[in-house]
C-alpha positions as CSV (number, residue, x, y, z in Angstrom):
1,X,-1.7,1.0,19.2
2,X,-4.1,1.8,16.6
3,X,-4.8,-0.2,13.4
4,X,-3.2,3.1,11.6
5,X,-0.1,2.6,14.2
6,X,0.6,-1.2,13.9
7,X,0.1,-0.8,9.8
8,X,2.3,1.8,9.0
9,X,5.3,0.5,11.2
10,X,4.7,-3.0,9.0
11,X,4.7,-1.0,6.1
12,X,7.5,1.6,7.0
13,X,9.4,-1.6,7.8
14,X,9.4,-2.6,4.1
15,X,9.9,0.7,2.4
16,X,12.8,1.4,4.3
17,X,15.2,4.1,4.8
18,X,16.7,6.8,1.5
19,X,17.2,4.9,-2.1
20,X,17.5,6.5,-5.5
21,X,18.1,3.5,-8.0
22,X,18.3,4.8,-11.3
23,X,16.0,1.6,-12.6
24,X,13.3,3.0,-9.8
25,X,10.7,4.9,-11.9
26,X,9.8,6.9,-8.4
27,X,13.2,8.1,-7.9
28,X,14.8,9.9,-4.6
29,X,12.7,8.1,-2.1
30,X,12.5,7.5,1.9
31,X,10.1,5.7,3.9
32,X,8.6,4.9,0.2
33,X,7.7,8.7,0.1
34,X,9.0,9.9,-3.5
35,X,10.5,13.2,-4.3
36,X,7.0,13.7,-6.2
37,X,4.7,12.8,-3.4
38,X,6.6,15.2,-0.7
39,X,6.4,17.7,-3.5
40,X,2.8,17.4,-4.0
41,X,2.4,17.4,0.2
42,X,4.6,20.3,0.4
43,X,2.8,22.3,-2.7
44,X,6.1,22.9,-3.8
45,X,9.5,21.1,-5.4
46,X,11.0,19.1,-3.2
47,X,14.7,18.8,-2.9
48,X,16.4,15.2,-2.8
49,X,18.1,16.3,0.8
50,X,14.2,17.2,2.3
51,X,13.4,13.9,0.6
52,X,16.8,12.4,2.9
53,X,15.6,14.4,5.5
54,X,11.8,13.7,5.4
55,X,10.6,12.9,9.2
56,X,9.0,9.9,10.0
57,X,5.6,12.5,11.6
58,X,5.5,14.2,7.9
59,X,5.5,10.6,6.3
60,X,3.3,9.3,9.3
61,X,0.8,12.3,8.0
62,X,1.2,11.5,4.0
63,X,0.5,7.6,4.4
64,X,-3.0,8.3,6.1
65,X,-3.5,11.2,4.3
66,X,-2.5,9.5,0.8
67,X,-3.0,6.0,1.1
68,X,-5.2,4.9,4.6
69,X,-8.1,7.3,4.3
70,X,-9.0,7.3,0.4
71,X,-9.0,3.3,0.9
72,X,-11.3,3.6,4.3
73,X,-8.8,1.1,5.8
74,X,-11.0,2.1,9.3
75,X,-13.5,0.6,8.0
76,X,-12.2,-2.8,6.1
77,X,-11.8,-6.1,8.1
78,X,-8.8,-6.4,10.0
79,X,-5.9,-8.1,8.2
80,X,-7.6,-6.8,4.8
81,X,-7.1,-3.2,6.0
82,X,-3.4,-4.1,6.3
83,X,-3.1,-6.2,3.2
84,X,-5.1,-3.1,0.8
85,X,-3.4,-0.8,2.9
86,X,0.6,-1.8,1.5
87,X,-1.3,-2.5,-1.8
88,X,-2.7,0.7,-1.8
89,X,1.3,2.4,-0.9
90,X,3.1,-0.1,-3.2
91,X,1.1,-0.1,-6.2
92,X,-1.5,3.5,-6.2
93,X,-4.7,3.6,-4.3
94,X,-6.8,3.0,-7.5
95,X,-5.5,-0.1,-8.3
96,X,-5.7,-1.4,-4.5
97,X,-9.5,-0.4,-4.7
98,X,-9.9,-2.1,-8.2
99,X,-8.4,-5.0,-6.6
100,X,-10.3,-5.4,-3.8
101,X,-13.7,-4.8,-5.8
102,X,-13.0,-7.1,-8.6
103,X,-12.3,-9.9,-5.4
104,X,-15.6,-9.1,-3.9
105,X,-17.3,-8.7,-7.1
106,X,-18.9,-5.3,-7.0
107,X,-17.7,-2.8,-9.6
108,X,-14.4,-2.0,-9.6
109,X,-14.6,1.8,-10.4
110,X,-11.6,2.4,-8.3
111,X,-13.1,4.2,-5.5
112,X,-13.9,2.2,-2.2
113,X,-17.0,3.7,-0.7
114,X,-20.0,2.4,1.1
115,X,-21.0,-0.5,-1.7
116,X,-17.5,-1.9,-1.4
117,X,-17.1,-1.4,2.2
118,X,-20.4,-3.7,2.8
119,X,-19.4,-6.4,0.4
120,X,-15.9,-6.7,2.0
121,X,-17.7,-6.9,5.4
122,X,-19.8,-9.9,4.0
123,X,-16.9,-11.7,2.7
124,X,-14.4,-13.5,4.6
125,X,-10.9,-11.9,5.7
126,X,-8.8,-14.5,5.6
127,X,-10.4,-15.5,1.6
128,X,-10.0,-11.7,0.8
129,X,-6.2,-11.5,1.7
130,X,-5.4,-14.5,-0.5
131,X,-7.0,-13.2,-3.5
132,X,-5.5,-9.9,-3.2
133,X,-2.5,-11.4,-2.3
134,X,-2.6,-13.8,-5.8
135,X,-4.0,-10.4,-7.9
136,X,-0.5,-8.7,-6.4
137,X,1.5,-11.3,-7.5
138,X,0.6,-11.7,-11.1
139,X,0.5,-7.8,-11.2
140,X,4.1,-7.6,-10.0
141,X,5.2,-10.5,-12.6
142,X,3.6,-8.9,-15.5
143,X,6.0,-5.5,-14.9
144,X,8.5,-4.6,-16.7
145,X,10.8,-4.4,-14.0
146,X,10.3,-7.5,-12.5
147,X,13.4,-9.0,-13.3
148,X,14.9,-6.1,-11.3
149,X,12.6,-5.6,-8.6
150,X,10.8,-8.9,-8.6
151,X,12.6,-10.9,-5.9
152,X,12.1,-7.9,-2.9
153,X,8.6,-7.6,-4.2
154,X,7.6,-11.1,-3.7
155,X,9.3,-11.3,-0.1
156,X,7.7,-8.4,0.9
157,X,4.0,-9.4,-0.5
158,X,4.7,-12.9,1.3
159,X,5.2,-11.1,4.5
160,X,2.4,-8.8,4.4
161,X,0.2,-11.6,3.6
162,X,1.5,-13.6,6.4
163,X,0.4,-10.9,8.6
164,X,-2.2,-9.9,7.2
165,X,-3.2,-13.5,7.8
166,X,-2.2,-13.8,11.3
167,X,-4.6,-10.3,11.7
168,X,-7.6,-12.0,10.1
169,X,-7.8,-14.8,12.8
């Protein structure tokens, strides 16, 4: 299996199947895919039943299209790829790059190109998943929804970083 492969079925396990919670800002969503996001990869409104209906190919295509190209996941230690990589799906690719730079200390402009993919290289894995594991957490309890959301959110970011840990050996 490919990085890609093994990521997205860690990921995929986490997002899950159909929700719409009316506390969920993203609203209709399946496989973490919101009714906005197909809509936007479909160049047209998407109904909640293609939302219900989305295939797991079409959302196999939006996460590397989306979420593990613009972060250059291919090119990012393993375990950190996996680690930016459910950042990057769970909180918006700009904030997953910003992360990641302010943790290896080169600008965080929001944008990972070469300058932040050789400064991650340099840098250990293992070191790098903590910190963006410890930058997700104080994110997640500064949000408004946390009393809501918070609990799932923590179990999720403490298995991601578990094997995102286990990657980085």
């Amino acid at each position: 299996m490919t990085r890609f492969a093994i990521c997205l079925d860690r990921v995929l396990k986490h997002e899950g199947g159909f929700v719409d919670h009316p506390k969920d800002p993203g609203g209709a969503t399946n496989m973490g895919i919101t009714r906005d996001t197909l809509s936007d990869w479909l160049k047209r409104p998407a109904t909640v039943d293609e939302v219900k209906d989305l295939s797991r190919d079409t959302a196999a295509g939006i996460y590397r299209a989306r979420y593990w190209s613009p972060i250059l996941a291919d090119g990012l230690p393993t375990g950190v790829d996996y680690m930016l990589f459910d950042l990057a799906v769970n909180s918006g690719v700009g904030r997953a790059a910003k992360f990641l730079q302010l943790e290896i200390g080169v600008t965080p402009d929001g944008k990972i190109g070469p300058v932040t993919l050789g400064a991650a290289m340099k840098k250990d894995p293992k070191g790098l998943v903590l910190g963006l594991s410890e930058r997700r957490e104080n994110f997640f309890r500064a949000l408004p929804t946390f009393a809501t959301f918070g609990k799932g959110w923590i179990r999720r970011l403490r298995d991601v970083t578990r094997d995102a840990l286990k990657d980085a050996e």
